[in-house]
C-alpha positions in Angstrom: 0.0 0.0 0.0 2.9 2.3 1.0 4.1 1.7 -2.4 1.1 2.8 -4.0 1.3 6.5 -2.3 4.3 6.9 -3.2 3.6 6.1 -7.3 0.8 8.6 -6.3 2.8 10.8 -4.7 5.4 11.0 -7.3 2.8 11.3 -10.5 1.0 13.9 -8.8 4.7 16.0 -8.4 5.7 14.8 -12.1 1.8 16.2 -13.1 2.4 19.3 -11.5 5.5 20.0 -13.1 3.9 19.1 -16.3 5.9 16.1 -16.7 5.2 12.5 -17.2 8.0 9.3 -16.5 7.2 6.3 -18.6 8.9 3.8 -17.0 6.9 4.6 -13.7 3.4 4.3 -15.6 4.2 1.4 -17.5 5.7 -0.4 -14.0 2.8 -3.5 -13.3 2.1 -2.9 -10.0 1.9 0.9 -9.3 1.7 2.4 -12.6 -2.1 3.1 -12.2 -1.5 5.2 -9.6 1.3 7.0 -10.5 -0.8 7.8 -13.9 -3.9 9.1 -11.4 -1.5 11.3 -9.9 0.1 12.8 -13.0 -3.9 13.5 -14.0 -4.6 15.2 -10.5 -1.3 17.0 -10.5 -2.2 17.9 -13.8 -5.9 19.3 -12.9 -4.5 20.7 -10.1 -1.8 23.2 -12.0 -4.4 23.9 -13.9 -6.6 25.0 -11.7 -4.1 27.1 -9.8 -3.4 28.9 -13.4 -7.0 29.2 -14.1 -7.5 31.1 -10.9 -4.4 33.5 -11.3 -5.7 34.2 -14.6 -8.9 35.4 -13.7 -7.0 37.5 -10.9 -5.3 39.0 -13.4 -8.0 40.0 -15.3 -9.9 41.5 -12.1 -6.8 43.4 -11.4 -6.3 41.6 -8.4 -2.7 41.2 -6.9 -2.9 38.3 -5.0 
């Protein structure tokens, strides 16, 4: 299980950074999760960019 949070951990990092490591999504056991992780990292960057953008265009400077 530990194993698992960590391929989590490490895809939702990689899907932050906008980066993706094949060898860990093709690896049998944890490769699902470090794929669910690069998604949520990826949703999540997005969302934070989504939200600065629409700062931006409120003139808000936060």
């Amino acid at each position: 299980m530990e194993e698992a949070f960590e391929a989590y951990a490490a895809g939702h990092a990689d899907g932050s950074a906008g980066l993706r490591d094949r060898q860990r999504a093709d690896h049998p056991e944890t490769g699902d999760d470090y794929r669910i992780g690069v998604v949520d990292g990826s949703v999540a960057a997005f969302q934070a960019e989504l939200v600065a953008e629409v700062r931006r265009l409120l003139g808000e400077n936060r």
